[in-house]
C-alpha positions as CSV (number, residue, x, y, z in Angstrom):
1,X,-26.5,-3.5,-12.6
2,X,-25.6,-6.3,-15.0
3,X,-27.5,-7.4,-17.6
4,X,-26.5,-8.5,-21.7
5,X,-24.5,-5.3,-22.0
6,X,-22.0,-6.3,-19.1
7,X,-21.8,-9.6,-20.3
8,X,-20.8,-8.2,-23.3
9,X,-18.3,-5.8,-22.3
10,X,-16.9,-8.6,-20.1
11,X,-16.4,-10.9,-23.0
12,X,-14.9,-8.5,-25.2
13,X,-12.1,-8.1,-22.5
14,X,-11.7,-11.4,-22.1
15,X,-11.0,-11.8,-25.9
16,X,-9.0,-9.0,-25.9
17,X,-6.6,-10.3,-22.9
18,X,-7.0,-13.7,-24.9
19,X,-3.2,-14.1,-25.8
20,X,-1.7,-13.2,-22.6
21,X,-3.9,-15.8,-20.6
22,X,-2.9,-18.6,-23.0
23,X,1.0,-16.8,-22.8
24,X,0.8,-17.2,-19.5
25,X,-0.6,-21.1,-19.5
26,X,1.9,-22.1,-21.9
27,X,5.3,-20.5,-21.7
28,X,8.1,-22.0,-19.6
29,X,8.9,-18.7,-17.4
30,X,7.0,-17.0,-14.9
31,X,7.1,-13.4,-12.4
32,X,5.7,-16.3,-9.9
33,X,9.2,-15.5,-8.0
34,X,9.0,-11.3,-8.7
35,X,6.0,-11.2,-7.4
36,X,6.9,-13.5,-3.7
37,X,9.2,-10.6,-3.4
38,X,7.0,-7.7,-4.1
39,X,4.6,-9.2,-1.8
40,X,6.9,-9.8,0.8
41,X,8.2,-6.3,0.4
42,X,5.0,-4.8,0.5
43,X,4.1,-6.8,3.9
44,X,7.3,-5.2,5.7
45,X,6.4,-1.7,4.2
46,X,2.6,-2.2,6.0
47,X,4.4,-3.2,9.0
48,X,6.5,-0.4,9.3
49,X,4.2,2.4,8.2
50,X,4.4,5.6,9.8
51,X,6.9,3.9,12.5
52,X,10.4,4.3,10.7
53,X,12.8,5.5,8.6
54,X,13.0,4.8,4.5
55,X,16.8,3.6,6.0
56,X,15.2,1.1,8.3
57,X,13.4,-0.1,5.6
58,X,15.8,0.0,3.5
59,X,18.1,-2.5,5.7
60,X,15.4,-4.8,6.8
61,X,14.7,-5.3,3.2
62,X,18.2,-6.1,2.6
63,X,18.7,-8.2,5.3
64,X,15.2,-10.4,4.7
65,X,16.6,-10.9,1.6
């Protein structure tokens, strides 16, 4: 596995995603805070798998927050 041909298909998608990297280096704003949340969000959801209700959940979320 690997080889010129992977190094090639990785470079093109590296060009390709190009603008959004320097978007993302350059602009004022961020998701940095969207994505704390998510996170945290998915953490409870792992905790509580398989052990309550989407209304537990729901509240704990809530309440966290």
């Amino acid at each position: 596995m690997g080889g010129p041909d992977a190094i090639g298909i990785f470079a093109g998608s590296v060009r390709q995603g190009l603008h959004a990297v320097t978007a993302g280096l350059t602009l004022p704003y961020s998701s940095g805070i969207v994505e704390g949340h998510v996170n945290r969000i998915k953490t409870i959801k792992r905790q509580m798998y398989g052990r309550a209700s989407f209304a537990l959940l729901r509240a704990r979320i809530l309440l966290e927050s």
